[in-house]
PAZAPA-4460 file (N, C-alpha, C; in steps of 0.05 Angstrom, whole numbers, plus 32768, in hexadecimal, padded with zeros to 4 digits):
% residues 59
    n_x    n_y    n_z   ca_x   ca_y   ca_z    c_x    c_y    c_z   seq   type   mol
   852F   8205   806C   851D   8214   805C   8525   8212   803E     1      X     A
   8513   820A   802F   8519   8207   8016   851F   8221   8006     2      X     A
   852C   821B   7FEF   8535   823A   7FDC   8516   8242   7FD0     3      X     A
   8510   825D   7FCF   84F8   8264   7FC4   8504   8271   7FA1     4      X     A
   8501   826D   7F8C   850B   8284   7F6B   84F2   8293   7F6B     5      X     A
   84F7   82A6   7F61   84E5   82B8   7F57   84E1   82B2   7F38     6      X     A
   84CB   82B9   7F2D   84C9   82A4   7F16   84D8   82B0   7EFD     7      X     A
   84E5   82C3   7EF9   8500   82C8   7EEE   8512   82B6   7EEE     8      X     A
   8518   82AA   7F03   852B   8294   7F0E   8526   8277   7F04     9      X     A
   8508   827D   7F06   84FF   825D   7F05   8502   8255   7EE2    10      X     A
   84F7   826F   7ED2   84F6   826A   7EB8   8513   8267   7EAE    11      X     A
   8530   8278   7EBC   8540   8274   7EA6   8549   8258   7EB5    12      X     A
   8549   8246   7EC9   854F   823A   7EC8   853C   8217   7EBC    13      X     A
   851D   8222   7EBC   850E   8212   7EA8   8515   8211   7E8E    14      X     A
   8526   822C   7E83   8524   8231   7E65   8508   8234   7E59    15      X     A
   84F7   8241   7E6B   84D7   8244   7E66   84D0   8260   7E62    16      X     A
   84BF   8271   7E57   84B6   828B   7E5C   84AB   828D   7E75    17      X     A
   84A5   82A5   7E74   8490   82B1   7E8C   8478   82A5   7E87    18      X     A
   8465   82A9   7E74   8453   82A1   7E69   8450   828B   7E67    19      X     A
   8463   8272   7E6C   8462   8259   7E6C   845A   824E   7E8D    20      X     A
   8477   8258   7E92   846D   825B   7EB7   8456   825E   7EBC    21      X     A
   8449   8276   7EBF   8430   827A   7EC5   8417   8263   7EBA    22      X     A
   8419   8264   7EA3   8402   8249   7E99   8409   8232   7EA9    23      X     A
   8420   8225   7EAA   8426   8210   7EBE   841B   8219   7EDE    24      X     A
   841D   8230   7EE8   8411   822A   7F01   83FE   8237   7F00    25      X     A
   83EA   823C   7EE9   83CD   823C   7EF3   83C4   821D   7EF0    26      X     A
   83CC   8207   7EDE   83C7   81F0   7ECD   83DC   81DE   7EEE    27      X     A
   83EC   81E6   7F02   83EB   81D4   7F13   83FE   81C0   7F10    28      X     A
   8410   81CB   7EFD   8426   81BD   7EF6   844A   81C1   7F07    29      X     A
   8440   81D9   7F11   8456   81E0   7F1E   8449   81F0   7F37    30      X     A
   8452   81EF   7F53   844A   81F0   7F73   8451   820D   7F71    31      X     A
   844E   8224   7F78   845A   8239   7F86   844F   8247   7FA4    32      X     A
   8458   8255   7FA0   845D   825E   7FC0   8453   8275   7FC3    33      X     A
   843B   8286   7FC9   842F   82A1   7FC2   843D   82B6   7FDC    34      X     A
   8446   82D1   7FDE   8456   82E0   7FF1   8446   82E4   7FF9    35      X     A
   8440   82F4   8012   8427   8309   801E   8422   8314   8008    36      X     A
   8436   832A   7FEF   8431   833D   7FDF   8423   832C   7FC4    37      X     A
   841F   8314   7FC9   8410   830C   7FB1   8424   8301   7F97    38      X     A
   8440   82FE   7FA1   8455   82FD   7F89   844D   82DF   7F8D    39      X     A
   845F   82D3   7F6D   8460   82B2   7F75   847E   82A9   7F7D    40      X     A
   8481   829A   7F8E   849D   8289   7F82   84A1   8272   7F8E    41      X     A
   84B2   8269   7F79   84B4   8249   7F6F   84C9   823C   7F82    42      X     A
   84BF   822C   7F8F   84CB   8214   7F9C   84E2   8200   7F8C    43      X     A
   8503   8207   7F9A   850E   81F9   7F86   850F   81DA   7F82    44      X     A
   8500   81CE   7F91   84F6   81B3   7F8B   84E4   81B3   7F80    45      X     A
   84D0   81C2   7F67   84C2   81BF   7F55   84D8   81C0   7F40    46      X     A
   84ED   81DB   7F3E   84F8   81DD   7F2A   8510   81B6   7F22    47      X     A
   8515   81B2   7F3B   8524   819A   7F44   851C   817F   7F2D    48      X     A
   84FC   817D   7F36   84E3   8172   7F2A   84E4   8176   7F14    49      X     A
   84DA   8188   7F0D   84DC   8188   7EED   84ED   817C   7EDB    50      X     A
   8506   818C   7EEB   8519   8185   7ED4   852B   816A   7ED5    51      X     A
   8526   815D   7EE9   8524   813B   7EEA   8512   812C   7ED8    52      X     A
   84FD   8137   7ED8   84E3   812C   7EC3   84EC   8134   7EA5    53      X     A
   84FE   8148   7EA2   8500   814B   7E88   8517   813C   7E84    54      X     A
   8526   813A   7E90   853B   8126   7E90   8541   8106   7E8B    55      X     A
   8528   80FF   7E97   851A   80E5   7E95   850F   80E4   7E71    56      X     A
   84F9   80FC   7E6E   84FA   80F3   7E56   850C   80F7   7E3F    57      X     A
   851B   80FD   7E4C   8536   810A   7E33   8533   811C   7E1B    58      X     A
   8527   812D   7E2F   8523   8149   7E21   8533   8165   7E28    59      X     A
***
């Protein structure tokens, strides 16, 4: 079973806001995971993803 972050988690380890998060997964840039209660959370192979891609471009 993969690790699920709550998007607290996901941002300090994006170095992103909340507000950034969120635009990225309405815009489909990042996968999450919706609870019964309607919360989101982030699959740590998006966070994985990402930050390989930023890596790549050497940012």
């Amino acid at each position: 079973m993969e690790r699920l972050l709550r998007p607290k988690e996901a941002c300090q380890l994006l170095s992103i806001s909340y507000s950034t998060l969120l635009r990225w997964i309405r815009e489909g840039k990042i996968r999450v995971v919706t609870t019964e209660g309607g919360k989101y959370r982030i699959p740590y192979s998006e966070i994985k993803k990402y930050l390989e891609k930023r890596r790549r471009q050497g940012l």
